[in-house]
C-alpha positions, 0 to 999 in steps of 0.5 A: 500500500502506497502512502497518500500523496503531499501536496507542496504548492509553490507561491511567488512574489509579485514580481516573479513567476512560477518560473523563478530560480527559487521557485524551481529551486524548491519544487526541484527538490520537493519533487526529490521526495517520494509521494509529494507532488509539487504545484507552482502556482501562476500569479501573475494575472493579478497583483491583488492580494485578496485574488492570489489568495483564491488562487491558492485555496482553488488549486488547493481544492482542485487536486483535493490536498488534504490540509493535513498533508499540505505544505504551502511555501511562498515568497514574499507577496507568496508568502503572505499568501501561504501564511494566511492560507495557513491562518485560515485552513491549518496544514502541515507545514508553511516555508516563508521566503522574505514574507510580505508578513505586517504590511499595511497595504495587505488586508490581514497583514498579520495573519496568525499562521496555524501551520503544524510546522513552520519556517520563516527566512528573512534577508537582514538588508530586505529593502521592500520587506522591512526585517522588524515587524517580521521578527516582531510577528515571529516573537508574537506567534513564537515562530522560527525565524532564520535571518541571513544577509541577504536581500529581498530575494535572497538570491546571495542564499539560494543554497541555504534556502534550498538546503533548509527547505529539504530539511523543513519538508523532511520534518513535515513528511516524517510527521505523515509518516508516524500519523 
């Protein structure tokens, strides 16, 4: 018998695409993995907020991702995204890429991430994501947080990233594994 499949869906920034180095980089590697299926979710006919969050509850809903093995990632504009998809449908776990997390401009700027596991990578010299409410928010929700010196798109971490990700998602399908 054959264990039930992990759907990982992939959110990028609002900038980017489903096709970016980090994007890639991390379904690459989630695909490592047996019975996980890797989604990266196509954004870019909105930037609106509200509507990418839609975006991911009906790709969530399309393949029939059980919450329970479902692991959402995103970057930035995505990571909010996952973060408020968590907030409101628990999974298993959300991987959070220079979150758009204490931004005014975004309706629940502060989600309360419900997300069995969770993992928060900031760039210390973020220029469009400011480090401090994130670490604030991740103090409040008692979140891990790595913080590198990096950038917004941490493109100078793209190895470290990639290389926590395999840990994150070992943790994760390890814990679908003793269920």
């Amino acid at each position: 018998m054959t264990d039930p499949t992990t759907h990982i869906f992939l959110s990028h920034g609002l900038e980017s695409g489903p096709g970016s180095t980090k994007i890639q980089a991390m379904k690459a590697e989630a695909e490592r993995f047996e019975n996980v299926r890797a989604h990266a979710i196509d954004h870019r006919s909105t930037k609106d907020p509200a509507t990418r969050l839609a975006q991911m509850r009906e790709a969530m809903a399309s393949v029939g991702a059980a919450p329970e093995r479902t692991v959402l990632a995103g970057s930035s504009m995505g990571g909010w995204v996952c973060a408020q998809t968590s907030s409101e449908t628990p999974v298993l776990g959300c991987f959070l890429l220079a979150a758009a997390l204490a931004m005014a401009r975004y309706p629940q700027s502060s989600p309360v991430i419900r997300a069995r596991y969770c993992q928060i990578i900031h760039g210390w010299d973020d220029d469009v994501v400011p480090v401090g409410p994130v670490l604030d928010l991740a103090c409040r929700q008692r979140l891990p947080i790595l913080t590198l010196p990096d950038g917004h798109r941490l493109e100078n971490s793209l190895n470290r990233v990639v290389s926590e990700f395999r840990l994150f998602l070992e943790t994760c399908l390890l814990d679908t594994k003793n269920r």
